[in-house]
FIKOL-801980 format. One record per residue (C-alpha): residue in three letters; z, x, y. Coordinates in pm, whole numbers, plus 50000, padded with zeros to 5 digits. Each point is the difference from the previous one (the first is absolute). Layout:
# FIKOL-801980
AlaZXY...
***
This chain:
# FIKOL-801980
Unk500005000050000Unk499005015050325Unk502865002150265Unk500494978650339Unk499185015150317Unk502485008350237Unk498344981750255Unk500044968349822Unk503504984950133Unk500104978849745Unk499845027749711Unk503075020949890Unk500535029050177Unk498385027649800Unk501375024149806Unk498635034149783Unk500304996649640Unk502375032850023Unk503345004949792Unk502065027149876Unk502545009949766Unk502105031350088Unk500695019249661Unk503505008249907Unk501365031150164Unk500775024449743Unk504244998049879Unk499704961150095Unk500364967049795Unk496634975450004Unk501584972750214Unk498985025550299Unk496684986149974Unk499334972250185Unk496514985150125Unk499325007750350Unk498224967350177Unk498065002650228Unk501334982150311Unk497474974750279Unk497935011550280Unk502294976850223Unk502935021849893Unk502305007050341Unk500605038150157Unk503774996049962Unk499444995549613Unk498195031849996Unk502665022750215Unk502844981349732Unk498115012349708Unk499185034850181Unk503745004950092Unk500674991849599Unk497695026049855Unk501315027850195Unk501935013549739Unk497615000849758Unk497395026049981Unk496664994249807Unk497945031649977Unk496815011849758Unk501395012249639Unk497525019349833Unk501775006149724Unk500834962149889Unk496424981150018Unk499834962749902Unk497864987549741Unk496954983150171Unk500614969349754Unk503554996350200Unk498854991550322Unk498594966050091Unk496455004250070Unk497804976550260Unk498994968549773Unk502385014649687Unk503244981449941Unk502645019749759Unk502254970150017Unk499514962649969Unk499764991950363Unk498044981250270Unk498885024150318Unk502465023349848Unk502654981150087Unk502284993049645Unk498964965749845Unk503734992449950Unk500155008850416Unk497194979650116Unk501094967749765Unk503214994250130Unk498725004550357Unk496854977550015Unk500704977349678Unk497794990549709Unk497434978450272Unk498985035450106Unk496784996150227Unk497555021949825Unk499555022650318Unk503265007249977Unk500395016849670Unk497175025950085Unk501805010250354Unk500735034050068Unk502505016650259Unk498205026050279Unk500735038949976Unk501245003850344Unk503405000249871Unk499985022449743Unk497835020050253Unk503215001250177Unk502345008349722Unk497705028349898Unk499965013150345Unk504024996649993Unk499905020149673Unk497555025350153Unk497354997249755Unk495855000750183Unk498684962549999Unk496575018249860Unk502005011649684Unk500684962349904Unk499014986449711Unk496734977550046Unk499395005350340Unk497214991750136Unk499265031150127Unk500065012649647Unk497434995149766Unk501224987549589Unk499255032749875Unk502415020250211Unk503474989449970Unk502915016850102Unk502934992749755Unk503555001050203Unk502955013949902Unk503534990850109Unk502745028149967Unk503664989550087Unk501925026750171Unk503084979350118Unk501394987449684Unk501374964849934Unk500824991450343Unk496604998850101Unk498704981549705Unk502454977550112Unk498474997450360Unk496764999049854Unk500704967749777Unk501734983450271Unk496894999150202Unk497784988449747Unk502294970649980Unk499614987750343Unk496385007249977Unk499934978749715Unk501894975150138Unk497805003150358Unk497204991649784Unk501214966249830Unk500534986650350Unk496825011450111Unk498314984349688Unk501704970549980Unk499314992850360Unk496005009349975Unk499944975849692Unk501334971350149Unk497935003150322Unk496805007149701Unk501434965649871Unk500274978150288Unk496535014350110Unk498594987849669Unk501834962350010Unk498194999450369Unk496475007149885Unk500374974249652Unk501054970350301Unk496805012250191Unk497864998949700Unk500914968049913Unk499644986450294Unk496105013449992Unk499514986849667Unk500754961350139Unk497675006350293Unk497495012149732Unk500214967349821Unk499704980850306Unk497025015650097Unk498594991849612Unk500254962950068Unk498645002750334Unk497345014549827Unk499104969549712Unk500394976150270Unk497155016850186Unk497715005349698Unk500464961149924Unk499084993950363Unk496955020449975Unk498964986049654Unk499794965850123Unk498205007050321Unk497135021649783Unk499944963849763Unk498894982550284Unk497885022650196Unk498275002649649Unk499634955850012Unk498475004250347Unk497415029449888Unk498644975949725Unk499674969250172Unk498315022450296Unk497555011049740Unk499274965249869Unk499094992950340Unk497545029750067Unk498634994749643Unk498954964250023Unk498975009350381Unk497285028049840Unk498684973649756Unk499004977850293Unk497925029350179Unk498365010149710Unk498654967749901Unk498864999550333Unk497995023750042Unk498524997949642Unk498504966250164Unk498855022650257Unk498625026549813Unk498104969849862Unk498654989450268Unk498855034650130Unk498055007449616Unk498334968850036Unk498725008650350Unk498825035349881Unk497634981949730Unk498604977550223Unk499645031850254Unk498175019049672Unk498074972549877Unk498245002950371Unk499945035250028Unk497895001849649Unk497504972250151Unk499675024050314Unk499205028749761Unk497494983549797Unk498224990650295Unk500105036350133Unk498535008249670Unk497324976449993Unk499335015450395Unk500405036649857Unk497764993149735Unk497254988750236Unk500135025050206Unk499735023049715Unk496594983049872Unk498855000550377Unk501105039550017Unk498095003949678Unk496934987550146Unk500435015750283Unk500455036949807Unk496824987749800Unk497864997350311Unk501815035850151Unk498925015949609Unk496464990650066Unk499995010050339Unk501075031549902Unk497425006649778Unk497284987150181Unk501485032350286Unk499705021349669Unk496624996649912Unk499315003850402Unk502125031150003Unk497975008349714Unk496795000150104Unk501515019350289Unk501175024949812Unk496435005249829Unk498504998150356Unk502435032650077Unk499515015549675Unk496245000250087Unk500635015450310Unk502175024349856Unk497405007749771Unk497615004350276Unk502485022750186Unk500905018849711Unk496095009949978Unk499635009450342Unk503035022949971Unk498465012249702Unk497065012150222Unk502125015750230Unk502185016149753Unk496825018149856Unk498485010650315Unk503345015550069Unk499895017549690Unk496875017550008Unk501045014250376Unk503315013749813Unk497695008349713Unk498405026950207Unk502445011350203Unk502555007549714Unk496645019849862Unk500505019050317Unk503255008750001Unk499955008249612Unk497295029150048Unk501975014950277Unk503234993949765Unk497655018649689Unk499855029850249Unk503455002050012Unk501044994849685Unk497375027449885Unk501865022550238Unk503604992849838Unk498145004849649Unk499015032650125Unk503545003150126Unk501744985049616Unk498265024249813Unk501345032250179Unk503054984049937Unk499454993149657Unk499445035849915Unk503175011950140Unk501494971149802Unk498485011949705Unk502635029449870Unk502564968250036Unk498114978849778Unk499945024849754Unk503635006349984Unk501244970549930Unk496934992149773Unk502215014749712Unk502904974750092Unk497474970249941Unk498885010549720Unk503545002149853Unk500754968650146Unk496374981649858Unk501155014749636Unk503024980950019Unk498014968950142Unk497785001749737Unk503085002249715Unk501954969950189Unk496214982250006Unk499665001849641Unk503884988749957Unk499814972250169Unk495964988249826Unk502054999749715Unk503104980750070Unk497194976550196Unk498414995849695Unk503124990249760Unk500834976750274Unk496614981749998Unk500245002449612Unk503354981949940Unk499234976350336Unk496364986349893Unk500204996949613Unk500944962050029Unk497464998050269Unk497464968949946Unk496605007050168Unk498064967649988Unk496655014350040Unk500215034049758Unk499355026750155Unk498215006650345Unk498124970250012Unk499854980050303Unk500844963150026Unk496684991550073Unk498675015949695Unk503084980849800Unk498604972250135Unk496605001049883Unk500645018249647Unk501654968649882Unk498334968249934Unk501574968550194Unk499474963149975Unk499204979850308Unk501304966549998Unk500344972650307Unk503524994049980Unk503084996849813Unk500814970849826Unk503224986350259Unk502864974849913Unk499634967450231Unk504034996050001Unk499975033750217Unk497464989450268Unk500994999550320Unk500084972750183Unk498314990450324Unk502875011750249Unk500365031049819Unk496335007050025Unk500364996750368Unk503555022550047Unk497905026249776Unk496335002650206Unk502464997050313Unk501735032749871Unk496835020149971Unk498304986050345Unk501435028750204Unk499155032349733Unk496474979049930Unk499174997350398Unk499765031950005Unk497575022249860Unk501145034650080Unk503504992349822Unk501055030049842Unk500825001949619Unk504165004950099Unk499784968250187Unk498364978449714Unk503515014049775Unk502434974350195Unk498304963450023Unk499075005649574Unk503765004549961Unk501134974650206Unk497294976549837Unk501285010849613Unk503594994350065Unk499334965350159Unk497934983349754Unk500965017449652Unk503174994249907Unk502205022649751Unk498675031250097Unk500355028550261Unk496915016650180Unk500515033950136Unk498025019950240Unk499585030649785Unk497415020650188Unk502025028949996Unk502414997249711Unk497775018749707Unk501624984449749Unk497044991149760Unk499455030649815Unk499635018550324Unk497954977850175Unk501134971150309Unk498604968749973Unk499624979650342Unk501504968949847Unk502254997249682Unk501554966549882Unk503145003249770Unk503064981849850Unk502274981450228Unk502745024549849Unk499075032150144Unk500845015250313Unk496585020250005Unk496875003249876Unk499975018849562Unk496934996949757Unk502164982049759Unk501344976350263Unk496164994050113Unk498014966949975Unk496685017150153Unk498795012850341Unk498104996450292Unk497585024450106Unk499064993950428Unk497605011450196Unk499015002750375Unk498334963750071Unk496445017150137Unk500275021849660Unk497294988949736Unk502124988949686Unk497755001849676Unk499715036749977Unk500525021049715Unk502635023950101Unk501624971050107Unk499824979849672Unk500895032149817Unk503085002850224Unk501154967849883Unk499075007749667Unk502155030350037Unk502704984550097Unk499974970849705Unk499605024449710Unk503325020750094Unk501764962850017Unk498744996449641Unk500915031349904Unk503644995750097Unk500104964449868Unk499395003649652Unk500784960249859Unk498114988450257Unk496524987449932Unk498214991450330Unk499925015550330Unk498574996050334Unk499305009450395Unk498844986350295Unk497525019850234Unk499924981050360Unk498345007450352Unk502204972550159Unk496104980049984Unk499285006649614Unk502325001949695Unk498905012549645Unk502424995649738Unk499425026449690Unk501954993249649Unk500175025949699Unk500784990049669Unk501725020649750Unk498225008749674Unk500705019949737Unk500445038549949Unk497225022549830Unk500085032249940Unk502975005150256Unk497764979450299Unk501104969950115Unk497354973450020Unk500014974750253Unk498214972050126Unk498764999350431Unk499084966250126Unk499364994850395Unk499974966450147Unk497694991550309Unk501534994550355Unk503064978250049Unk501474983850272Unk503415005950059Unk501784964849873Unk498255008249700Unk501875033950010Unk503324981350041Unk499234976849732Unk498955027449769Unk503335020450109Unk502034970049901Unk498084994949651Unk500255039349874Unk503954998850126Unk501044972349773Unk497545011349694Unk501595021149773Unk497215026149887Unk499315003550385Unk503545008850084Unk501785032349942Unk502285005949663Unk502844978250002Unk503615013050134Unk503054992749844Unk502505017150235Unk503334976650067Unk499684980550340Unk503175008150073Unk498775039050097Unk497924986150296Unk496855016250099Unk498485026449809Unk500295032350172Unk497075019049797Unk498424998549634Unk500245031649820Unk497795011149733Unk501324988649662Unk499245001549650Unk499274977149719Unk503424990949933Unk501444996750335Unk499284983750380Unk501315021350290Unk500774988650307Unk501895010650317Unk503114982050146Unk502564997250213Unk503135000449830Unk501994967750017Unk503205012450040Unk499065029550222Unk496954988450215Unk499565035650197Unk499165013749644Unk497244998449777Unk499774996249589Unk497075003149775Unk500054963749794Unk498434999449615Unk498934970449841Unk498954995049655Unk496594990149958Unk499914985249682Unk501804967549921Unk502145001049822Unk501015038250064Unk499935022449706Unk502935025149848Unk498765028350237Unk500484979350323Unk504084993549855Unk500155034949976Unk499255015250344Unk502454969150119Unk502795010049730Unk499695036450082Unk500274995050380Unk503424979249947Unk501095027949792Unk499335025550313Unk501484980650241Unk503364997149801Unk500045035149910Unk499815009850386Unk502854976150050Unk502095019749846Unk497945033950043Unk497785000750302Unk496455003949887Unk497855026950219Unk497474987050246Unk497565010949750Unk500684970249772Unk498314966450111Unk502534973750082Unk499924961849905Unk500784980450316Unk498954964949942Unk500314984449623Unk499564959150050Unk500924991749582Unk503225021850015Unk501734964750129Unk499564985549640Unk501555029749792Unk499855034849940Unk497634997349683Unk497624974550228Unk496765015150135Unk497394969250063Unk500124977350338Unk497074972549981Unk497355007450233Unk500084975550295Unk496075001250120Unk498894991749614Unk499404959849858Unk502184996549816Unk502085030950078Unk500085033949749Unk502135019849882Unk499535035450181Unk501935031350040Unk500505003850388Unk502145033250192Unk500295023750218Unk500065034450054Unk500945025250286Unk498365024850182Unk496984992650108Unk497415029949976Unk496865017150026Unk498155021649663Unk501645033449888Unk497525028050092Unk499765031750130Unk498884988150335Unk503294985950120Unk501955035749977Unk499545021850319Unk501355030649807Unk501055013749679Unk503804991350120Unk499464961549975Unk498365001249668Unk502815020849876Unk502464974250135Unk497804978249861Unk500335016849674Unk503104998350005Unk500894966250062Unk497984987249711Unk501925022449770Unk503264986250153Unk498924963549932Unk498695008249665Unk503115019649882Unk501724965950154Unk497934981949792Unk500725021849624Unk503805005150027Unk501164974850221Unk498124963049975Unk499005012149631Unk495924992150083Unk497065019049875Unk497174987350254Unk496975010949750Unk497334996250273Unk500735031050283Unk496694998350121Unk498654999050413Unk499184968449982Unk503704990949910Unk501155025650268Unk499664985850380Unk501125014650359Unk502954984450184Unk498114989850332Unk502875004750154Unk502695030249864Unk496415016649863Unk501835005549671Unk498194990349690Unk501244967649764Unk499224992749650Unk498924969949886Unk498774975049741Unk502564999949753Unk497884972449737Unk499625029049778Unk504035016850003Unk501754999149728Unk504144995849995Unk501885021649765Unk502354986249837Unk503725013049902Unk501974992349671Unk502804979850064Unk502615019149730Unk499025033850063Unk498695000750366Unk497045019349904Unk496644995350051Unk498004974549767Unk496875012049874Unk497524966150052Unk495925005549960Unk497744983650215Unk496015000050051Unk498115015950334Unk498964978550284Unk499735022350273Unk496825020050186Unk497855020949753Unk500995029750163Unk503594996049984Unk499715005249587Unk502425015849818Unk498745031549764Unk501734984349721Unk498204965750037Unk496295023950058Unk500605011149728Unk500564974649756Unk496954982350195Unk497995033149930Unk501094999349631Unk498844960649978Unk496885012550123Unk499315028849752Unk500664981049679Unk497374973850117Unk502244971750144Unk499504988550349Unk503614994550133Unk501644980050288Unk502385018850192Unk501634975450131Unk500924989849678Unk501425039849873Unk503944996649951Unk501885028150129Unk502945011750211Unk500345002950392Unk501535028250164Unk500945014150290Unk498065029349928Unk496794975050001Unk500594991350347Unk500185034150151Unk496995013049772Unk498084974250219Unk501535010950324Unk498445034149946Unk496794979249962Unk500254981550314Unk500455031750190Unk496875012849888Unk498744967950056Unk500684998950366Unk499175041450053Unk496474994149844Unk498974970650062Unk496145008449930Unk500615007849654Unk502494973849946Unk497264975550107Unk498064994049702Unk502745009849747Unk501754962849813Unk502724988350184Unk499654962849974Unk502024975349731Unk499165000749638Unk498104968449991Unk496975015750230Unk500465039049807Unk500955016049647Unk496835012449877Unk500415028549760Unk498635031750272Unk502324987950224Unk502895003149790Unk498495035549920Unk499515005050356Unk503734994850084Unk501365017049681Unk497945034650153Unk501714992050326Unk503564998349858Unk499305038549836Unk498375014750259Unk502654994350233Unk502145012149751Unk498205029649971Unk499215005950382Unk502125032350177Unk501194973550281Unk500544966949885Unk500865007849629Unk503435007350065Unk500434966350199Unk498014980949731Unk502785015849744Unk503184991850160Unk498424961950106Unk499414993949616Unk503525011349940Unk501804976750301Unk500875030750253Unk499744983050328Unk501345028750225Unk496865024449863Unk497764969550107Unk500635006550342Unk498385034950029Unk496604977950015Unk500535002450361Unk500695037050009Unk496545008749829Unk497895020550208Unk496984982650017Unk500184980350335Unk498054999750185Unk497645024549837Unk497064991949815Unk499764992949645Unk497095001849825Unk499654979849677Unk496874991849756Unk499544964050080Unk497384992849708Unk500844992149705Unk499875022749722Unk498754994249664Unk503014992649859Unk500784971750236Unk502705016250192Unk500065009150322Unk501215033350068Unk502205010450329Unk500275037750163Unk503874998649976
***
């Protein structure tokens, strides 16, 4: 319990919790020791100089030799004895009685008094015990030594006594004044608890008050709202009689309005037909001025004529004065420049011993011309070698078209034979002679100018088809056809996207010439010879004025010719041309081979040479429209086992480079439609067949040009080259488990746009296949399907053995084992291939249905050991029969670029062809 301030007046005065017991003297009995109290703050001065006058006698001074144990000595909140405010209980019971106020038993009496004593018995204030000038740790332990015997003891107790007594008075008295204090403060509580409980029922009456007053404020609020309620419901039904009112007005105020605007109408629409009369009349004013300004013009251009003629005079009388005088001044000119001859040749003398020494220097300088001239004859010629072989020439040979022409006999007939359904009908005979009137007005038109109204015309009146202006595009074998009409699929012109062409010339230009005919003619037979399912073809020749439509017919093939049938129709007008152009676009030997691409590709970018088992065509790809794909198609219905393959194979890649990344060498499927059915599903039904077919349909990534020589600037990119097929191929063996069987240059292409070479066409790989319990390779045979070239030895030879005991065998149907090995072995090949092209040209490198003859199995047997015998190739030959891709790469290191290499291109008796390697 804290204690009461001695400020409060109505506290107990406050005292120290302080007491001591003096120790018995040594020699002295135990009822010396008495408590010593401490006495009040209010204690009076004369008390003091009594008890100072008493303790004279006695003399308290430090001992050091009798020390007091620490445990006897009261300490500050440490009571020995049972006692209150170390005062004895016994003491403090019979003074304040067993109703003790509880402040009362914790009182304690100040140390000013036994300040006083101590001072009296000469001991320092700082040495007393608890002081608070001295800290708990530090205590001085007193000491009391009696020098005066029993007299003094005596004293000593005697003053004790009347302390003691001193201090029940003082008590006593404090108490009762504590007491009375305490009776005063319960009446004055009391009294504040009945005001509180006044003030509570002055409080219920006032919340009973207030709780009937809200009661009825809350009646008056209702019945107020009743009021306004019922007052609302009157103005609304009010003015819903006058929005009434107001709608009817507005429909009788509409129903007027619309008779006012029918009569404006009617007035509009008469002074429309007067307008249009009046526009009639200004029309044929207008060309009534024309034909006036006509003839005025012709009156002008006469006298132009006439002016031009008498300038003409003029102009020649002027020229025969310059005439002579420039004769003038050129024989006084001959003088001088016979002068500075004279002059020149002094000075060519003395230039002379120059001339000679650096003679020397161009002669050094012409050798090396000479030995770069030959270089580059050669690498000329292997260019025009490997880039005109597939070159179709029409005509054979140097003849002209006019002598084409006239070689070959042609039927005449009047005119086709047209559909009546695609006539055109009377307004679209007018919109057409209307689009020619402005090239047909005027005769000097030149042949550029004729290209644009044709167009226009074609792409009006056919339908399903685009028409191209293709006078500069050389896409036909070469050659630019004015005029070409293709598929409404392509995005430019492609001879196996092309309908037929038109052939225009300049409207004064006589038509029915030969070279002109033979042009056409030209131009028809490289169609046909791209198109080979198609049957019929045809060209228009036009002068704007005249149009002669030419058709060929294909016939059959002897010895290696293709025969063909000419007919030329006589001059047609040009509905006739629109009508025939609408007939040969819906007839299906008139119209290019079929496509089967997916519409869901769009457009087709380009057509690309394909083969008999596959359509090729470029795309955008769907998912990635800034890149392009390569798309194959089947073109048999349903496909066979070989289109599966290439499909199953490419699935297998692109899950191998999932989990290894394949090298860029390694074609990449990007766009498989049937993959949405199933893993093992391959066929999608072709959407532009009745009903649809079953096809194989995908497609692959990059897009790229053929592998040759020619697109390598130096021996550095082919040996990169090099070396990135090797990568893909050893990606190929060991990782995706593939043998491709067919490394050839046709199945080799050049990224257009990282210039790194791809393989492709994977119909003809072959998947090894691991054994499930041991993890090794399973030994499976198979039969060959790839390029002749591409052979292995060991099938050759069992071929050559066929052969020799009088059998004639099919390859493709010799059992035997794929390898790796295989695949380089024809790598070797296709290097050679590609560094000598000239004698690669003739030797078999096509599939095994078009070769297999006995001599050319010999022919590629004698190969196969004379590159195994050759100084520079035979050890490469070696180690790519034995699967050693890292000696493969010294290809590039050879040392024949870019010398020259001679080689015996003829072909020997014994049907091989023999190489200076």
């Amino acid at each position: 319990m804290e204690p009461h301030s001695p400020a409060d007046p109505a506290s107990p005065p406050q005292v120290l919790p302080y007491c001591n017991v003096l120790p018995t003297p040594p020699g002295t009995s135990s009822a010396c020791v008495t408590p010593l109290l401490q006495q009040p703050t209010n204690i009076s001065p004369t008390d003091i100089a009594t008890i100072s006058a008493k303790l004279e006698d006695v003399k308290i001074s430090k001992y050091s030799n009798a020390l007091l144990q620490r445990d006897a000595l009261p300490q500050p909140r440490h009571r020995p004895v049972d006692s209150f405010g170390d005062v004895p209980a016994g003491i403090l019971e019979e003074l304040l009685g067993p109703s003790t106020d509880p402040y009362m038993k914790e009182r304690f009496f100040d140390h000013v008094l036994l300040e006083e004593v101590y001072e009296l018995c000469e001991i320092p204030f700082s040495q007393m015990p608890n002081h608070p000038d001295i800290s708990h740790a530090d205590h001085t332990y007193l000491v009391y030594v009696v020098e005066r015997g029993l007299h003094a003891e005596k004293g000593l107790r005697r003053l004790l006594i009347r302390i003691e007594d001193r201090c029940r008075a003082v008590v006593k008295g404090v108490c009762m004044e504590w007491q009375a204090q305490c009776d005063k403060e319960k009446v004055d509580l009391e009294k504040e608890k009945v005001d509180l409980e006044k003030e509570k029922v002055d409080l219920e009456k006032e919340k009973t008050e207030l709780a009937h007053k809200w009661e009825r404020e809350k009646d008056d609020l209702s019945h107020k709202w009743e009021r306004e309620k019922d007052d609302l419901a009157h103005t609304w039904e009010k003015e819903k009689v006058d929005l009434e009112k107001e709608k009817t007005e507005l429909a009788h105020k509409w129903e007027r309005e619309k008779v006012d605007l029918e009569k404006e109408k009617t007035e509009l629409a008469h002074k429309w037909e007067r307008e249009k009369v009046d526009l009639e009349k200004a029309k044929t004013e207008l060309a009534h001025k024309w034909e006036r300004e006509k003839v005025d013009l012709e009156k002008e251009k006469t006298e132009l004529a006439h002016k031009w003629e008498r300038e003409k005079d003029d102009l020649s009388h002027t020229w025969e004065r310059e005439k002579d005088d420039l004769a003038h001044t050129w024989e006084k000119e001959k003088v001088d420049l016979e002068n500075q001859l004279n002059q020149q040749h002094i000075n060519a003398k003395h230039d002379k011993d120059l001339y000679q020494a650096e003679k020397e220097n161009l002669k050094q300088r012409s050798q090396y011309a000479e030995k770069r001239t030959i270089d580059l004859e050669e690498s000329i010629t292997r260019w025009r070698s490997t880039s005109n072989q597939d070159k179709f020439n029409p005509r054979g040979g140097s003849v002209s078209r006019a002598m084409s022409w006239e070689k070959d006999p042609v039927i005449i007939q009047v005119r086709p034979t047209l559909k009546k359904s695609n006539e055109l009908s009377s307004d679209e005979k007018e919109q057409l002679e209307k689009s020619f009137e402005n090239i047909l007005s005027r005769p000097n038109a030149t042949e550029i100018e004729c290209y644009g109204p044709i167009q226009d015309a074609v792409n009006t009146f056919v339908p399903n088809i685009n028409c191209y202006d293709t006078s500069k595009s050389k896409y036909l074998g070469g050659e630019s056809p004015d005029i070409s009409i293709c598929l409404v699929r392509s995005i430019r012109a492609h001879t196996h996207l092309c309908y037929g062409i038109i052939e225009a010339k300049r409207p004064a230009e006589l038509l029915e010439t030969a070279a002109h005919l033979g042009q056409v003619k030209d131009y028809i037979l490289t169609l046909m010879h791209a198109q080979t399912s198609r049957t019929r073809f045809w060209g228009f020749l036009t002068n704007m004025k005249e149009n002669i439509l030419i058709e060929i017919q294909r016939g059959k093939q002897i010895s290696g010719n293709l025969q063909h049938t000419i007919i030329k129709y006589t001059h047609m007008e040009w509905a006739a041309v629109m009508n025939y152009l609408r007939d040969v676009t819906s007839t299906e030997d008139l119209c290019p081979p079929p496509l089967h691409f997916a519409k869901e590709l769009g457009d087709i970018q380009d057509i690309i040479s394909g083969s008999e088992k596959w359509t090729l065509g470029e795309f955008y790809i769907p998912d990635n429209v800034t890149k392009k794909m390569v798309v194959k198609y089947s073109k048999l219905s349903p496909p066979m086992a070989y289109h599966k393959q290439e499909l199953k194979i490419l699935r297998h890649l692109a899950a191998c480079s999932k989990v290894n990344n394949a090298p860029c060498s390694i074609v990449k499927l990007v766009w498989d439609p049937a993959i949405s059915a199933g893993d093992d599903y391959y066929e999608s039904l072709d959407e532009n067949s009745d009903p649809p077919l079953p096809r194989i349909q995908f497609g692959i990534a990059p897009v790229g040009r053929k592998f040759e020589l020619a697109a390598f600037k130096t021996p550095a990119h082919f040996q990169d080259a090099i070396d990135t097929l090797l990568d893909g191929l050893n990606w190929l063996h060991n990782t995706a488990r593939v043998i491709h069987r067919d490394i050839r240059p046709a199945n080799v292409i050049i990224d257009h746009i990282t210039k790194q070479p791809v393989i492709i066409d994977f119909d003809c790989a072959f998947l090894l296949q691991s054994d499930t319990q041991g993890g090794t390779q399973k030994v499976k045979l198979t039969t060959y399907g790839g390029g002749l070239i591409c052979l292995p030895s060991e099938v050759l030879k069992l071929a050559l053995k066929e052969y020799e005991n009088g059998r004639n065998p099919m390859i493709q149907n010799i059992w035997y084992e794929p390898k790796a090995a295989h695949d380089l072995g024809a790598f070797v090949l296709l290097v050679l291939a590609i560094l000598f092209p000239v004698q690669f040209k003739e030797f078999p490198a096509h599939k095994l249905q078009d070769s297999g003859s006995k001599a050319e199995i010999e022919e590629l047997l004698n190969l196969h050991k004379e590159l195994a015998l050759s100084s520079i190739w035979g050890r490469i030959w070696t180690e790519a029969l034995q699967g050693n891709v890292k000696e493969l790469k010294r290809i590039g290191d050879l040392g024949w670029w870019p010398k020259k290499v001679t080689a015996d291109t003829q072909r020997k008796p014994g049907g091989s062809i023999s190489f200076n390697i």
